[in-house]
C-alpha positions in Angstrom: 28.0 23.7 9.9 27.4 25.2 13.5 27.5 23.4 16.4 24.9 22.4 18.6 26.7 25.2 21.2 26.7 27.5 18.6 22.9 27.2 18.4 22.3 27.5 21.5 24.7 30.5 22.3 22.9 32.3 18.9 19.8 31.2 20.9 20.7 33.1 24.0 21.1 29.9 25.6 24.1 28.7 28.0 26.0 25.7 27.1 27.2 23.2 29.5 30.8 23.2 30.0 31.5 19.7 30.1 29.8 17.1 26.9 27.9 15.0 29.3 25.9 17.5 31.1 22.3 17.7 29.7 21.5 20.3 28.0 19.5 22.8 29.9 15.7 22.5 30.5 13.9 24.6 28.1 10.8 26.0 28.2 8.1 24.9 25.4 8.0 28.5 24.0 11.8 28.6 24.0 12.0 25.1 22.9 9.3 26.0 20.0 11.3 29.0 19.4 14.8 27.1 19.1 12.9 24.1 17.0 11.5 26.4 14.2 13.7 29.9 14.0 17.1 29.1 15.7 18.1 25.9 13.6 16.7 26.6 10.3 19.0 30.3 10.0 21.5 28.6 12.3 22.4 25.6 9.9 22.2 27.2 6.5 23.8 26.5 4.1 23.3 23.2 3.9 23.9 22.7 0.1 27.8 22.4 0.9 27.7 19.3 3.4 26.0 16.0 3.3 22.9 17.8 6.1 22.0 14.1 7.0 25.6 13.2 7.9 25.0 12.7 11.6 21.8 10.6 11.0 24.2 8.1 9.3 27.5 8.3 11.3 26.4 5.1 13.4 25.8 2.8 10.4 29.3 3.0 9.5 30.8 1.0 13.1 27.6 -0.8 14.3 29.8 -3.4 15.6 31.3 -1.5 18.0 27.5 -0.3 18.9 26.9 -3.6 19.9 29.8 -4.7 21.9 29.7 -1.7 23.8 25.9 -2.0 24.2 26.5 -5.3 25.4 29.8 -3.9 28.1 27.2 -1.4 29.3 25.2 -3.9 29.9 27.3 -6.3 32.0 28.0 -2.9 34.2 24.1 -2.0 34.5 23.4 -5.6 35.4 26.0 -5.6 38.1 25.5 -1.7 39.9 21.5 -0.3 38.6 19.3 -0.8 40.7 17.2 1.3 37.7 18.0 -0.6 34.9 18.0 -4.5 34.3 15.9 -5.1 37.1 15.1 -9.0 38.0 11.8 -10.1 37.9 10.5 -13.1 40.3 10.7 -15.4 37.1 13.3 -18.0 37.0 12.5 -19.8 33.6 10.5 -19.7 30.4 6.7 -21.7 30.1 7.1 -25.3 28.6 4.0 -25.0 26.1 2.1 -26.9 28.5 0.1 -24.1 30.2 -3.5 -24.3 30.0 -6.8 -22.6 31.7 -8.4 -19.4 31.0 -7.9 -16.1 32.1 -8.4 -12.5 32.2 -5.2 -10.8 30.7 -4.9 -7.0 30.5 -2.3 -4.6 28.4 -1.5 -1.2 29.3 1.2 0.3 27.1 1.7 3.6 27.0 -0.9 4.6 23.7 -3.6 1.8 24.2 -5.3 -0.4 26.9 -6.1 -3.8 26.1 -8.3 -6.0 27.9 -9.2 -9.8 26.8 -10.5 -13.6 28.0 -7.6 -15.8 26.9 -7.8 -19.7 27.1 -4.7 -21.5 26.7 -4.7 -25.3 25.1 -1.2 -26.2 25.9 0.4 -28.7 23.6 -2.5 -29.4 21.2 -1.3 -32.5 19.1 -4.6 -32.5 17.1 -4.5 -30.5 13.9 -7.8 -28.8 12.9 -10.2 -26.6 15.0 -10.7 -26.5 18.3 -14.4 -26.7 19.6 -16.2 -23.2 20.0 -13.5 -21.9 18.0 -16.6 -20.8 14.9 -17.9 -18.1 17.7 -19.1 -15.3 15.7 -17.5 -11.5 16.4 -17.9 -10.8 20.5 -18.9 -6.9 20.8 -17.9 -5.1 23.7 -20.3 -2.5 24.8 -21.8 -1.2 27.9 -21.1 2.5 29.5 -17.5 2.7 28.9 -16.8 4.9 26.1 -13.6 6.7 26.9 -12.4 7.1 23.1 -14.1 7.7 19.9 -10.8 5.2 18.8 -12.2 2.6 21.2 -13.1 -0.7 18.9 -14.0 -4.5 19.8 -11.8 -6.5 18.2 -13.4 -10.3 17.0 -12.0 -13.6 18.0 -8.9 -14.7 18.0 -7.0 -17.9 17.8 -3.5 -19.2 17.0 -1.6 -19.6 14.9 0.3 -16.4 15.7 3.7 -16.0 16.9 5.3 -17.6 14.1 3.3 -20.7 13.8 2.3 -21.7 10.6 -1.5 -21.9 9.2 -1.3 -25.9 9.4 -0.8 -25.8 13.5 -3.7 -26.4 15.7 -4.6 -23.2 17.9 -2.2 -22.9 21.0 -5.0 -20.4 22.2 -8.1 -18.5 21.7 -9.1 -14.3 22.9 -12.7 -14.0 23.2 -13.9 -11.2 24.0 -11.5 -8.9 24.0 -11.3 -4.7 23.3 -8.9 -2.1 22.9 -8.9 1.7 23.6 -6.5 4.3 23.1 -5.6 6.1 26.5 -7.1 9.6 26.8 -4.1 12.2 27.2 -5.9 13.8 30.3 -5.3 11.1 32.0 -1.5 11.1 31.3 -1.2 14.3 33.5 -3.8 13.6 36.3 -2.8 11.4 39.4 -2.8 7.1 38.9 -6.3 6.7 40.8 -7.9 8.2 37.8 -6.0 6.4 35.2 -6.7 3.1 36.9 -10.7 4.0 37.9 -10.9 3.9 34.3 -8.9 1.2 32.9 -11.3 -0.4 35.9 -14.5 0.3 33.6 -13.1 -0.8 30.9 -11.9 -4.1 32.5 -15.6 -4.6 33.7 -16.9 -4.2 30.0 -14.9 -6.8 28.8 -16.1 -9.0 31.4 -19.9 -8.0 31.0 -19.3 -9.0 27.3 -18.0 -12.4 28.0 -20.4 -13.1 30.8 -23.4 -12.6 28.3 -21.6 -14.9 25.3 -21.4 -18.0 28.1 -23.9 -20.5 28.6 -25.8 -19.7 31.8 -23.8 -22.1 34.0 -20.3 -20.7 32.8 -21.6 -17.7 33.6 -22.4 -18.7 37.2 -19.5 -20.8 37.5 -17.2 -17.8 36.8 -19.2 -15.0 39.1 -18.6 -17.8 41.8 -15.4 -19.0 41.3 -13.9 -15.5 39.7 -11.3 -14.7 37.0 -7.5 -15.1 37.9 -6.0 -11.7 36.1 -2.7 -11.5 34.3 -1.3 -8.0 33.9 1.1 -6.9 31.2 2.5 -3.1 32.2 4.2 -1.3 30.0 6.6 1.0 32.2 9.4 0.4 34.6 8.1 -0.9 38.3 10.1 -2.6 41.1 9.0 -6.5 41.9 9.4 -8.4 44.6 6.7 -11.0 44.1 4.4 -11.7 41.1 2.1 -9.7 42.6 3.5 -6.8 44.0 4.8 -4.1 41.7 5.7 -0.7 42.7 5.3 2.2 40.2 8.4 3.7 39.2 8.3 7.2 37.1 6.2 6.2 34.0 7.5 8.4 31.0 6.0 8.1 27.2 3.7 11.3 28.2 2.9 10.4 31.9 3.6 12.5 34.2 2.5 11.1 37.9 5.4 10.2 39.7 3.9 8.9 43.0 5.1 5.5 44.2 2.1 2.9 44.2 1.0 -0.4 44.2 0.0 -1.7 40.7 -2.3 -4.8 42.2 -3.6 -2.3 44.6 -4.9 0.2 42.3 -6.4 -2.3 40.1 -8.6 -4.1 42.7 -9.1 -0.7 44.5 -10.6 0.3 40.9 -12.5 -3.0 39.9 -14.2 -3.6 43.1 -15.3 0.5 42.8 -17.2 -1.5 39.2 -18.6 -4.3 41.6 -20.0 -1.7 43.6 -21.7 0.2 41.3 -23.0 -2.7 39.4 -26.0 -2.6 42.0 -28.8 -4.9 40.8 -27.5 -5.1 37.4 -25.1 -7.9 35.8 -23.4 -9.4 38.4 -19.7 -9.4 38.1 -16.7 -11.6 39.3 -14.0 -11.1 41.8 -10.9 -11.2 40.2 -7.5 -11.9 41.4 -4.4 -10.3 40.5 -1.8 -13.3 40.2 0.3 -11.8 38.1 2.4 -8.9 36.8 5.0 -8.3 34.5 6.2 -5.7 31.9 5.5 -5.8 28.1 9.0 -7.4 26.7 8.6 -9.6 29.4 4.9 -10.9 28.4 6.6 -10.7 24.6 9.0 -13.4 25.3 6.8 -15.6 27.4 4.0 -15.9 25.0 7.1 -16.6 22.2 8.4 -19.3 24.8 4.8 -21.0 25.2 5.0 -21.5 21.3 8.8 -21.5 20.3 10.1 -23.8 23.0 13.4 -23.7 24.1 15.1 -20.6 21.1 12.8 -17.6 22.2 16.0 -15.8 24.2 14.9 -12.2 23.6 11.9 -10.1 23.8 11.7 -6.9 22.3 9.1 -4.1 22.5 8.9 -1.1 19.7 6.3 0.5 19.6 5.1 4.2 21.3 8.3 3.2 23.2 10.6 0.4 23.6 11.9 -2.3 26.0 13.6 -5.5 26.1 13.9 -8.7 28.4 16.6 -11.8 28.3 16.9 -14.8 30.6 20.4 -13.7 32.7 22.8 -16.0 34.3 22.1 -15.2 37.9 26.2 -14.9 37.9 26.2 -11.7 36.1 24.1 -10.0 38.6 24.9 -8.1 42.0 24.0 -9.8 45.2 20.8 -7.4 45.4 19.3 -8.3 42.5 19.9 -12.4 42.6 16.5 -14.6 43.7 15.8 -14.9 46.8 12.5 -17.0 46.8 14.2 -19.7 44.4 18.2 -19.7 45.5 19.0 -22.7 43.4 18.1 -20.6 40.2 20.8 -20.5 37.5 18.9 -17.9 35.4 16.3 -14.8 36.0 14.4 -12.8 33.6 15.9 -9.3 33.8 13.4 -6.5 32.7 16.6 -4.2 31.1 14.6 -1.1 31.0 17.1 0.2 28.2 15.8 2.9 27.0 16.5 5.0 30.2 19.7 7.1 30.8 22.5 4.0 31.3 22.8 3.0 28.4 23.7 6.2 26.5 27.2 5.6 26.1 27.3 3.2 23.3 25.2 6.2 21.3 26.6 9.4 22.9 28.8 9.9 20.2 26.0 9.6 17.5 23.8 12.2 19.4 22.6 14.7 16.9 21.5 18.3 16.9 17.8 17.2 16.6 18.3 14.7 19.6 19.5 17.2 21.7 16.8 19.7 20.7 14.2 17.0 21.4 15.2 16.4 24.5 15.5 19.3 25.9 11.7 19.8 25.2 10.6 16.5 26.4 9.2 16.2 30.2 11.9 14.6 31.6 14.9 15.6 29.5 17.6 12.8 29.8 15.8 9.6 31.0 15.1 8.1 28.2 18.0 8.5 25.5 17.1 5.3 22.9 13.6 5.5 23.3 13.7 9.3 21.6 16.0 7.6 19.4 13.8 4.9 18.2 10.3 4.8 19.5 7.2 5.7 17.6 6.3 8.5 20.1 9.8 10.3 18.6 10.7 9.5 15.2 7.9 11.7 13.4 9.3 14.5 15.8 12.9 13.8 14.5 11.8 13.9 11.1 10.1 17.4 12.1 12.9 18.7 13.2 15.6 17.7 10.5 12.7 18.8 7.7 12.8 22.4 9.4 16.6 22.5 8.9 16.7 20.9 4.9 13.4 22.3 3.7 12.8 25.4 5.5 14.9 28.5 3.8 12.3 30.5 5.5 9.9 29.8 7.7 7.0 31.4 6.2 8.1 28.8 3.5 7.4 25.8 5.2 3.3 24.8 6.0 2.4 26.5 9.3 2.3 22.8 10.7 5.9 22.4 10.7 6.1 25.4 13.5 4.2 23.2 16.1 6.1 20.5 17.7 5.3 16.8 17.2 3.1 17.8 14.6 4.8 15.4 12.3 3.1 12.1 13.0 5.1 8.7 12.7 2.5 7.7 11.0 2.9 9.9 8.2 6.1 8.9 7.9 5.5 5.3 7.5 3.0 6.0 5.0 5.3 8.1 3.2 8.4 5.7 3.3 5.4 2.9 2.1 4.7 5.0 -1.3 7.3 4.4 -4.0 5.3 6.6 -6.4 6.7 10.1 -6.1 3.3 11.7 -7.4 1.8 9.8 -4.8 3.8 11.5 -2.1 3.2 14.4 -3.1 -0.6 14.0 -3.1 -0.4 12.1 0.9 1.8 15.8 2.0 -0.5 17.7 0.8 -3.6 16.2 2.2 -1.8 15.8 5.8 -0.4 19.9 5.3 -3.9 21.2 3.8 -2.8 24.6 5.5 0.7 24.7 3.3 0.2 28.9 3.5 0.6 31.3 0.5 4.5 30.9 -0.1 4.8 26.9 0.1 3.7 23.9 -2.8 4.6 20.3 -2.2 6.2 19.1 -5.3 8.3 15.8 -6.2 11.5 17.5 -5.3 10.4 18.5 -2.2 7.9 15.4 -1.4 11.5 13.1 -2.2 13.4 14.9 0.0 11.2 14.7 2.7 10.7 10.8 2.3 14.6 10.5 1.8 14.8 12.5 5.6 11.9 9.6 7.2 14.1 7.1 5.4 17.2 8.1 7.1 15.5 8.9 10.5 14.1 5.4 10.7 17.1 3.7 9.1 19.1 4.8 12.3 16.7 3.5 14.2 16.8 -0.1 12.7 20.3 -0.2 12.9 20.5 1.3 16.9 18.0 -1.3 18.0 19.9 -4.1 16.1 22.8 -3.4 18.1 20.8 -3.1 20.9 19.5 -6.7 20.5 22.7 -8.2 19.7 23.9 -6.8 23.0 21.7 -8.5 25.0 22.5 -12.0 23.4 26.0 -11.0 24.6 24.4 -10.5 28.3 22.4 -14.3 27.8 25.1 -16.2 26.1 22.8 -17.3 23.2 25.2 -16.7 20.1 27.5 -19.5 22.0 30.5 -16.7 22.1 31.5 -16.5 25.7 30.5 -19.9 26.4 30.7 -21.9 22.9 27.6 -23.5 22.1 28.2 -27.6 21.4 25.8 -29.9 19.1 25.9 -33.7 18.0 27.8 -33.6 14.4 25.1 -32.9 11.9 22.2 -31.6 13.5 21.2 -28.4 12.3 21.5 -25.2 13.9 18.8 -23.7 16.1 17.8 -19.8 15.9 18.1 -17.2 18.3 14.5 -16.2 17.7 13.6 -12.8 19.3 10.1 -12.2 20.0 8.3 -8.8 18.9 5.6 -6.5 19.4 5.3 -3.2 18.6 3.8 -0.6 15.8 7.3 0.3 14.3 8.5 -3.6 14.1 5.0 -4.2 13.0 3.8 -1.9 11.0 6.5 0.6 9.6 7.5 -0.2 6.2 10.3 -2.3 5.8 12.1 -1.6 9.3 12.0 -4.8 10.7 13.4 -6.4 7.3 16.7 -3.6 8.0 16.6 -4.5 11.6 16.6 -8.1 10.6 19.3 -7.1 8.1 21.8 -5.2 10.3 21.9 -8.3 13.0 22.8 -10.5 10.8 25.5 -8.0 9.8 26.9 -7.6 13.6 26.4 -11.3 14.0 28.2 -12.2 11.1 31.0 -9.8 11.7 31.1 -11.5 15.3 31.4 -14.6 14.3 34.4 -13.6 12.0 36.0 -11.7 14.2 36.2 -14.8 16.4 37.2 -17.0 13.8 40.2 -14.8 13.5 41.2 -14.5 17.2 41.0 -18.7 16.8 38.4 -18.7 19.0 35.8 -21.2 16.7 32.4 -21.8 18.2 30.9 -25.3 18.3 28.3 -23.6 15.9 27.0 -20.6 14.4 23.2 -19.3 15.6 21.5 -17.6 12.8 19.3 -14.5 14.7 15.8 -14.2 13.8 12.9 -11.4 14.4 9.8 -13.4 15.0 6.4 -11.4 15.7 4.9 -12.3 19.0 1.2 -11.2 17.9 -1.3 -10.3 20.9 1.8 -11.0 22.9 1.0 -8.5 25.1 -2.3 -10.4 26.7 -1.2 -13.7 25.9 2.0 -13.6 28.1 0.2 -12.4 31.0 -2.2 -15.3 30.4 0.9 -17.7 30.3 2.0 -15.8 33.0 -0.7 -16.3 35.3 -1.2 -19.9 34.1 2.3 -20.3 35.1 2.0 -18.9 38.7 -1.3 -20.8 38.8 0.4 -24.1 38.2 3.6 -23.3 40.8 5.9 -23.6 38.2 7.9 -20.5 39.1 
C-alpha cells in the first residue's frame, strides 16, 4: 500500500521532509482533486491488505494512549498558555443554588437561549408549583432558520437523576436555532447582532407567559445572564472573555470581548423595541465554556463525584478541577490565592495534544486536514467530532468502494457530503436490506454505472463502524488522561475510605450529539474506560503500589447542561461563592 508521500508525490504534491511538518495547504480544488482521483488509483489494490488497518492500529495499545494523553497533559498544564487555560472558578456548586436566570448556549451548530430557575436542594418529592405550564412558543421577528423550533418545558430529573427525584430545575421558555453558515465567515458583530434577536425573542416569550407584576418586576429589576461559549477564550474575570480563533467553520479571528458584544447587540434590541414590548436590561455575570457548564450543572446534581466534563458533539472539549500545583505561576488564581484547585478549560482538541495520536494518523486524517481552514489546530476534534467523522467515512469509502470513480454516486466527489448523520443512522440499522434502502434514498443521484446492494451497503456500514469505533476508543483515553491530571482514580495520591463503605464513581458529565445520539458510541466509550482503568489498576497492583480503593468510571448525560451550567454559574457568582 502507498504511502501517504507517495500520494502526494503521484499528486504533484511536495512532501515535508521531516514527519511532523504539516502537510502543505491545499487548495479546495486540489484538495477535491487529491480526495476523489488521487487516493482511490493510488491505494488499489486493496483486496491484499486489511484497507481498515490504520483505523484500528490504536485499539490494540489504548493504554499507552492514555498515559501519554495524561503526560501531555501535565506538560500543557505547566508551559500553554493555549491549552488548559484556568478559569476564575475555584470549586464546584454545592446543590444549593437557587434563583432564576437567563442562560444562553452558543456551540458551534446551534444557539440556545432559555429562562432557567434553580430550586436548590428540593427535599420534597412530587411537583413543584407552576411546573403543569402548558408548551411556551417562542415567536416574534426572529426567524433566522427554517430549523429554528421552540422547545416546551422542561424540568428535572435530568442529569442522571432518577424519575422519583423532585425537579432540581425548571427551562421555560426556551428555543433553539441552528446557526446560519453566512454568519460563520462574516465578522463577530454580525454573528452576535443576531444571536441578540434571538435572545430578545426568548425574553418577549417569557414576558407574555408571567403574570403582569412578574413581568414588571423583571423589566425593572432585569435578568442576570449566564453564558455558555462553546470555543476557546482567554478569562480573567467571570465576566471578561476574550475571543480566541473560533474554528468548527468560523472563520473571524479578531480579538473581542464576549460580554461586550452581547450587550452591544441586546441593547441594539432595546432600542428598536420602540413603543412595543418593553424589554429588560440584562447583565452579563457570567461566562464560561461548554465542558465547563457540562460539569457544573453535573456538580449541582451529583455532589461531590462529577470530576470530568466532556463535550462531543459538532466538536469536542473537556474540563477537570486541577491541583493549582500542577500549574505554571501564570496560570494559578490570583483573585482567590488560598485556592487548592481551579477549573482548567483543556481546550484538547487543538494542536498539543497530538502526540499521544501522531502515530495513529491516517491517510484520510492527513487528507482532511489539509482541506480544512486551519489545517493543524485541531488534530482530535477531526479525529472525533461530529463535524468530521461523516467526512472520514467519505474519504475511506472513496478508497474501498470506488474502483472507478464514475462507479461511485456523484455525491461521493464532493467533500463533506457524507453526513454524520447518515452514518449514525446506518450503524443504527441491523437489517442489511434496510441499509440498502437508507443509501439509496440519501444517494438518489447513484449515476448510470453504480447500485447499492447488501455487499456494498455492509461494507459501507462496516467503514462508519470502524471510523466511529476509533473515535470511542481515542476519547476514552482522552478522559482517562485527565482523571490522571485531577487525581480522581486515587493513583498518584491513593484514595482512602472507612473499611466497608462502598466505592464512589468517577462520574463524567456529557453533552454532545455523538455521546448522545450516535448509536451505541457512548456504550464503547463507556466500554474502553473501563478497559484502561482496569488495566491501570492492575498494572499498579503489580508494581505493589495497592490503592486504598478502586473508582469505577461512569459516562453520565448532563442533559440541557449547556444552559443549565451557566444558570448555576451565574447563581454561583450571584451568591459570592467563587
Amino acid at each position: 500500500m502507498p504511502s501517504c508521500k507517495q500520494i502526494l508525490v503521484t499528486a504533484g504534491i511536495n512532501y515535508p521532509a521531516s514527519p511532523l511538518s504539516p502537510l502543505p495547504l491545499l487548495c479546495p480544488v486540489t484538495y477535491l482533486i487529491l480526495s476523489t482521483v488521487t487516493v482511490t488509483q493510488a491505494m488499489r489494490p486493496i483486496e491484499k491488505q486489511d484497507p481498515l488497518k490504520e483505523l484500528t492500529a490504536p485499539l490494540d495499545n489504548l493504554l499507552q494512549i492514555a498515559k501519554d494523553f495524561c503526560k501531555t497533559y501535565h506538560h500543557l498544564a505547566l508551559n500553554s498558555s493555549a491549552q488548559f487555560l484556568p478559569t476564575p472558578i475555584t470549586g464546584l456548586p454545592d446543590g444549593r443554588e437557587k434563583g432564576k436566570f437567563l442562560a444562553l448556549d452558543l456551540g458551534g451548530s446551534n444557539l440556545r437561549v432559555g429562562i432557567v430557575e434553580l430550586f436548590g436542594e428540593v427535599t420534597v418529592r412530587g411537583s413543584i408549583p407552576g411546573t403543569e405550564e402548558s408548551r411556551s412558543d417562542v415567536s416574534g421577528p426572529v426567524s433566522p432558520s427554517p430549523s429554528t423550533q421552540s422547545l416546551p418545558l422542561v424540568t428535572g430529573p435530568g442529569l442522571g437523576l432518577s424519575e422519583s427525584d423532585a425537579p432540581r430545575f425548571r427551562i421555560a421558555p426556551s428555543s433553539t436555532w441552528a446557526i446560519p453558515d453566512y454568519l460563520k465567515s462574516m465578522h463577530a458583530e454580525a454573528l452576535f447582532d443576531w444571536v441578540g434577536e434571538c435572545v430578545a425573542s426568548v425574553i418577549r416569550a417569557y414576558l407574555s407567559q408571567c403574570s403582569e407584576d412578574v413581568a414588571e418586576k423583571t423589566i425593572h429589576e432585569g435578568l442576570s445572564l449566564g453564558v455558555t461559549f462553546s470555543f476557546p477564550m482567554i478569562q480573567s474575570s467571570h465576566t471578561s472573555a476574550l475571543l480566541m480563533p473560533m474554528g468548527k467553520g468560523f472563520t473571524f479571528s479578531t480579538t473581542n470581548d464576549l460580554a461586550t458584544l452581547l450587550t452591544n447587540a441586546y441593547t441594539k434590541q432595546r432600542t428598536m423595541s420602540g413603543e412595543g414590548v418593553k424589554l429588560p436590561k440584562v447583565e452579563v455575570v457570567a461566562i464560561t465554556n461548554d465542558s465547563i457548564s457540562t460539569l457544573l450543572a453535573g456538580g449541582y446534581v451529583h455532589r461531590g463525584n462529577a470530576t470530568v466534563g466532556v463535550i462531543l458533539g459538532t466538536g469536542t472539549n473537556a474540563t477537570c478541577l486541577c491541583p493549582v500545583g500542577k500549574l505554571a505561576d501564570f496560570k494559578k488564581p490570583t483573585q482567590s490565592a488560598d485556592a487548592t484547585h481551579v477549573l482548567l478549560n483543556t481546550e484538547w482538541s487543538i494542536n498539543g495534544t497530538l502526540p499521544p495520536m501522531e502515530r495513529y494518523v491516517t491517510k484520510w486524517d492527513k487528507i482532511l486536514d489539509t482541506g480544512n481552514e486551519k489545517p493543524g489546530f485541531q488534530p482530535l476534534e477531526e479525529m472525533v467530532a461530529g463535524r468530521y467523522l461523516g467526512e472520514i467515512v467519505r474519504l475511506v469509502s472513496l478508497d474501498i468502494l470506488g474502483r472507478e470513480r464514475a462507479e461511485l454516486p456523484p455525491q461521493f466527489n464532493k467533500p463533506y457530503a457524507v453526513e454524520t448523520k447518515l452514518c449514525a443512522e446506518v450503524e443504527g440499522e441491523s437489517r442489511p436490506e434496510k441499509v440498502v434502502e437508507i443509501l439509496k434514498s440519501y444517494f438518489r443521484d447513484t449515476g448510470a454505472s453504480w447500485d447499492w446492494d447488501t455487499t456494498s451497503a455492509t461494507t459501507f456500514k462496516k467503514i462508519c463502524k470502524t471510523v466511529s469505533n476509533r473515535a470511542a476508543a481515542l476519547v476514552a483515553a482522552a478522559t482517562v488522561g485527565i482523571l490522571g491530571v485531577n487525581d480522581d482514580l486515587g493513583l498518584s495520591i491513593p484514595r482512602t475510605t472507612p473499611s466497608g463503605e462502598e466505592v464512589d464513581d468517577v462520574i463524567i458529565c456529557f453533552t454532545g450529539t455523538v455521546l448522545e445520539r450516535y448509536p451505541y458510541f457512548q456504550e464503547r466509550c463507556q466500554q474502553y474506560m473501563e478497559q484502561v482503568t482496569e488495566q491501570l489498576y492492575e498494572e499498579q497492583a503489580v508494581s505493589g503500589v495497592k490503592s486504598a480503593h478502586q473508582r469505577k468510571v461512569r459516562l453520565v448525560e448532563a442533559k440541557d447542561g449547556g444552559i443549565i451550567g451557566a444558570a448555576v454559574l451565574a447563581a454561583m457568582v450571584k451568591a459570592g461563592r467563587i
